[in-house]
C-alpha positions as CSV (number, residue, x, y, z in Angstrom):
1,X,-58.9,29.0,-48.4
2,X,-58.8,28.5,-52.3
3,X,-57.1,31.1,-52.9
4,X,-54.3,30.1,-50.3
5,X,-54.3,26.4,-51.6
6,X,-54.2,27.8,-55.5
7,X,-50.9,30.2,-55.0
8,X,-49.2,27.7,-52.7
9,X,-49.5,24.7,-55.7
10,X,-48.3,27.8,-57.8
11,X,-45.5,28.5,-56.0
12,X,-44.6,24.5,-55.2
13,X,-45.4,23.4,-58.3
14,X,-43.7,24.8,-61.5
15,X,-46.4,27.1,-63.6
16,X,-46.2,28.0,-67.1
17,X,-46.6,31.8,-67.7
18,X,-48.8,30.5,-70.5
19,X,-51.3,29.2,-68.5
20,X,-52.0,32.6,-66.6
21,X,-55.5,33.8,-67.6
22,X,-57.4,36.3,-65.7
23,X,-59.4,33.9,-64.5
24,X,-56.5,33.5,-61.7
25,X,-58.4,36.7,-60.3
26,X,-61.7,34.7,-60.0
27,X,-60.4,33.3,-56.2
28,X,-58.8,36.4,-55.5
29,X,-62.8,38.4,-56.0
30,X,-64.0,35.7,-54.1
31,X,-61.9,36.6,-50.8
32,X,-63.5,40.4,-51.3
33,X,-66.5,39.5,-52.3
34,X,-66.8,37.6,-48.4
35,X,-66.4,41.3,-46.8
36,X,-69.7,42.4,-48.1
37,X,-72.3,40.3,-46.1
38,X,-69.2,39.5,-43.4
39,X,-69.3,42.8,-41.8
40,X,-73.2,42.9,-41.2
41,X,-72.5,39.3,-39.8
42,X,-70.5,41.0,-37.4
43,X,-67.0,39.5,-38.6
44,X,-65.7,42.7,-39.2
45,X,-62.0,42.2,-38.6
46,X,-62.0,39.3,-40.5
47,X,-63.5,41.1,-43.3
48,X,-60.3,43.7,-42.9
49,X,-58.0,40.8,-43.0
50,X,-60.1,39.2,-46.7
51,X,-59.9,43.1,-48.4
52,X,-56.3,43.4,-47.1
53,X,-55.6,39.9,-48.7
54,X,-57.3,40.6,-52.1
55,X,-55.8,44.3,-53.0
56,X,-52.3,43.3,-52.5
57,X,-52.8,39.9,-54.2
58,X,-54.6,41.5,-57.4
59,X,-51.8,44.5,-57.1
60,X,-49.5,41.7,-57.3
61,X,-50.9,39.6,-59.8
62,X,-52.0,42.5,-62.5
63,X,-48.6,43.1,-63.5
64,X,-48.3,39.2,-64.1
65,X,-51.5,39.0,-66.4
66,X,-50.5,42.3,-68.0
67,X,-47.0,41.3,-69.0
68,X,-48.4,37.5,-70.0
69,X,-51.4,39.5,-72.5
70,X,-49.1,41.6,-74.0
71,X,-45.1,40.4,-74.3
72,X,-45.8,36.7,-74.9
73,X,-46.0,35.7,-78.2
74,X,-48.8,33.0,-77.7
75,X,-51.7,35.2,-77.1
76,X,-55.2,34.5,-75.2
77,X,-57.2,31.7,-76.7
78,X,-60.0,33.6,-78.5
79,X,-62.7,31.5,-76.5
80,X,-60.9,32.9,-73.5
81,X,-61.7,36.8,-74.4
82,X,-64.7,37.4,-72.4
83,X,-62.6,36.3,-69.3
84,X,-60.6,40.2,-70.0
85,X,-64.2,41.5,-67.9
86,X,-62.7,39.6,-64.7
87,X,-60.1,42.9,-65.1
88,X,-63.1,45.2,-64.0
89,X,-64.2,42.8,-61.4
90,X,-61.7,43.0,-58.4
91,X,-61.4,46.4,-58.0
92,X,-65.2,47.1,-58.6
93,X,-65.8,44.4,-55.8
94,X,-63.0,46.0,-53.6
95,X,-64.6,49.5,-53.8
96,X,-68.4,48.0,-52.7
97,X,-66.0,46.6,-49.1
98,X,-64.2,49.5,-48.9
99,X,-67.5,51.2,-48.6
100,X,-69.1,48.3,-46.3
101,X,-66.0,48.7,-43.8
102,X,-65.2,52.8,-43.6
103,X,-68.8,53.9,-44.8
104,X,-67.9,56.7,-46.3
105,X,-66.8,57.4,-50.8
106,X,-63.2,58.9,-50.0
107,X,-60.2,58.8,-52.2
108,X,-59.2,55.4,-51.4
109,X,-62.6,54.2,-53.2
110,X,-62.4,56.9,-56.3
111,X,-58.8,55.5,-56.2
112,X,-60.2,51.9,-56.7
113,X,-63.6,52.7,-58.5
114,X,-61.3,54.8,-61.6
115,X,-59.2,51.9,-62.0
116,X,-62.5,49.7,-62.3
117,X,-63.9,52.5,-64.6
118,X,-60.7,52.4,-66.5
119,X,-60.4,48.5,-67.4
120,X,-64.3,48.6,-68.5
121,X,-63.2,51.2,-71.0
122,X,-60.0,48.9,-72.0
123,X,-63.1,46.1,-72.0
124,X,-65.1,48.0,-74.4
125,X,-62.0,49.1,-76.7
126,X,-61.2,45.2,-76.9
127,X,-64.3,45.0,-78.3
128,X,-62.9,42.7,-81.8
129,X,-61.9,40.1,-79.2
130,X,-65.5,39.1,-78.0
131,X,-67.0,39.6,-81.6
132,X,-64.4,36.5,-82.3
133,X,-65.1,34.4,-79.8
134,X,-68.3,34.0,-81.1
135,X,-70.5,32.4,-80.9
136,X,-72.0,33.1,-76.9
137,X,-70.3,30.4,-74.7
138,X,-70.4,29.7,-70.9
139,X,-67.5,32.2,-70.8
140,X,-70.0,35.0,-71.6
141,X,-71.1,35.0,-68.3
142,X,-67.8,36.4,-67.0
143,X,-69.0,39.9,-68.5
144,X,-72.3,39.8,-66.0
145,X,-70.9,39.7,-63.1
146,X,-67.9,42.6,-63.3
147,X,-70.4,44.8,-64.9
148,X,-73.0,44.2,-62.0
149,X,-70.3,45.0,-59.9
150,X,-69.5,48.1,-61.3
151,X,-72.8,49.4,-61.7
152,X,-73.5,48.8,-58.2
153,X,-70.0,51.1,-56.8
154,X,-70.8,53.6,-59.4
155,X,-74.4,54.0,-57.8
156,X,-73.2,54.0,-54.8
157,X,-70.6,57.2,-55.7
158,X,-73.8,58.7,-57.2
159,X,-75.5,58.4,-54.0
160,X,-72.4,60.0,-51.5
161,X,-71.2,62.3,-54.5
162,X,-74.3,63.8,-56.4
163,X,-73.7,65.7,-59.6
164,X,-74.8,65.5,-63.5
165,X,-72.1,63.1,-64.0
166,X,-71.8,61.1,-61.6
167,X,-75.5,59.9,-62.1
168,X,-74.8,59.7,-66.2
169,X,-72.1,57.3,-65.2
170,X,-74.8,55.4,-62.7
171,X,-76.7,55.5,-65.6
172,X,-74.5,53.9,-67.8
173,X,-73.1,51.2,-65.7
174,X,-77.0,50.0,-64.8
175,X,-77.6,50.1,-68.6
176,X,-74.4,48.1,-69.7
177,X,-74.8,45.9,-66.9
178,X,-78.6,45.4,-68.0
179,X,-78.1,44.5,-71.8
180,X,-75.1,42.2,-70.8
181,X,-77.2,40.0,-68.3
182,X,-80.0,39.9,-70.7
183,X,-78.2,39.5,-74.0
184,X,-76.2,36.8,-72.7
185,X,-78.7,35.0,-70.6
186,X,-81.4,35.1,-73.4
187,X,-78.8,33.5,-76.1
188,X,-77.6,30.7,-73.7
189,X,-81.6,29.9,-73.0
190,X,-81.7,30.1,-77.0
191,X,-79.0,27.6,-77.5
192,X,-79.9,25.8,-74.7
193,X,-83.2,25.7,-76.3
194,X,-82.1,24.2,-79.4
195,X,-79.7,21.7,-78.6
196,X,-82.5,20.3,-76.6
197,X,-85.1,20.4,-79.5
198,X,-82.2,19.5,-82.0
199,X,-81.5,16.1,-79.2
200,X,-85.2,15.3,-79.7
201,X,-85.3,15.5,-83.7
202,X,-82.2,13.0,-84.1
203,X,-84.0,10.2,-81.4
204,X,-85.2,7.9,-83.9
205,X,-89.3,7.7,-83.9
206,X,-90.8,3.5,-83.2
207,X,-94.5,5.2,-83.0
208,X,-95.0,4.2,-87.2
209,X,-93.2,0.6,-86.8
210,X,-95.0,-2.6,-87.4
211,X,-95.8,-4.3,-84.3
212,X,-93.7,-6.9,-82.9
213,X,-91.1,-5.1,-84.8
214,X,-89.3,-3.7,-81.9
215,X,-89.4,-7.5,-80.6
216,X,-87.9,-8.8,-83.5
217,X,-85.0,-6.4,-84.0
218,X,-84.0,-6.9,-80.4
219,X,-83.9,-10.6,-81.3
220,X,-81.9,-10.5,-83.9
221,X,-79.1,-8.1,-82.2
222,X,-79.1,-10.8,-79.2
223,X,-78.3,-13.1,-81.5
């Protein structure tokens, strides 16, 4: 439903190509993402018609975000950078429903989980872009959930496709996926953690006042 009311105001309403992002994937996950616990819910042709709906929108709108990154002159904010992991996220997602609906690692899901495997390398080449949107922001967390999502379809090949390689990859994914949850999450508690204790410092301190004093002042600015 968001995604439906989001491209029909895009399509109504005139949109800049500047303001694409790749967070315009975020609602297009999202309709995926609702195959995974709708099939053991038992909505399983609905779940068809939400994975049919996200891999044509996010083949349609790639292109889009590609051309908008690359040919216009106004590049991506540098705050923005961490939002390039929402690349990894929709076809990662769409390979853990593919498996949910056919139950079986075929080509259609190598097909999907390469391409996923693919834009976390492109990720980790684009590596100069996170180190300047430091330092850790809210938009950090878009790298924990793509990874988690990857890790999770690349365990799941290791599991229907054993072989030396496929579980260094499982590997990998778990351990990227682990050090980018923890990283960021310990940061934000960090700074989190310090705004807080930095908010108490600058309250001014009436414990060493006179008494009455407090009275007084209050006085004075009423009058």
């Amino acid at each position: 439903m968001l995604f439906l009311t989001l491209l029909g105001r895009w399509i109504a309403e005139p949109t800049e190509i500047l303001h694409a992002t790749p967070a315009w994937l975020v609602p297009i996950v999202g309709n995926v993402t609702a195959t995974l616990p709708g099939v053991p819910l038992g909505f399983h042709e609905t779940s068809w018609f939400l994975l049919a709906v996200g891999l044509v929108s996010w083949i349609a709108f790639l292109p889009l975000l590609l051309h908008r990154l690359i040919f216009c002159e106004d590049k991506l904010p540098e705050r923005l950078a961490p939002s390039l992991a929402i690349f990894v996220a929709s076809p990662a997602v769409g390979c853990l429903s593919w498996l949910q609906l056919t139950g079986r690692v075929d080509a259609v899901y190598r097909f999907i989980l390469f391409t996923a495997l693919f834009f976390a390398l492109l990720v980790l080449r684009l590596w100069q872009l996170a180190v300047r949107a430091l330092p850790v922001s809210v938009a950090w967390w878009a790298y924990t959930f793509p990874s988690a999502a990857l890790a999770s379809a690349l365990i799941r090949y290791c599991q229907h496709v054993p072989g030396v390689g496929e579980r260094l990859l499982a590997w990998a994914g778990l351990a990227l996926t682990t050090i980018s949850v923890a990283g960021v999450g310990f940061i934000s508690l960090r700074n989190c953690s310090l705004r807080l204790w930095l908010s108490v410092r600058s309250r001014p301190d009436h414990s060493a006042d006179p008494p009455g004093s407090a009275r007084i002042s209050n006085a004075v600015s009423i009058q």
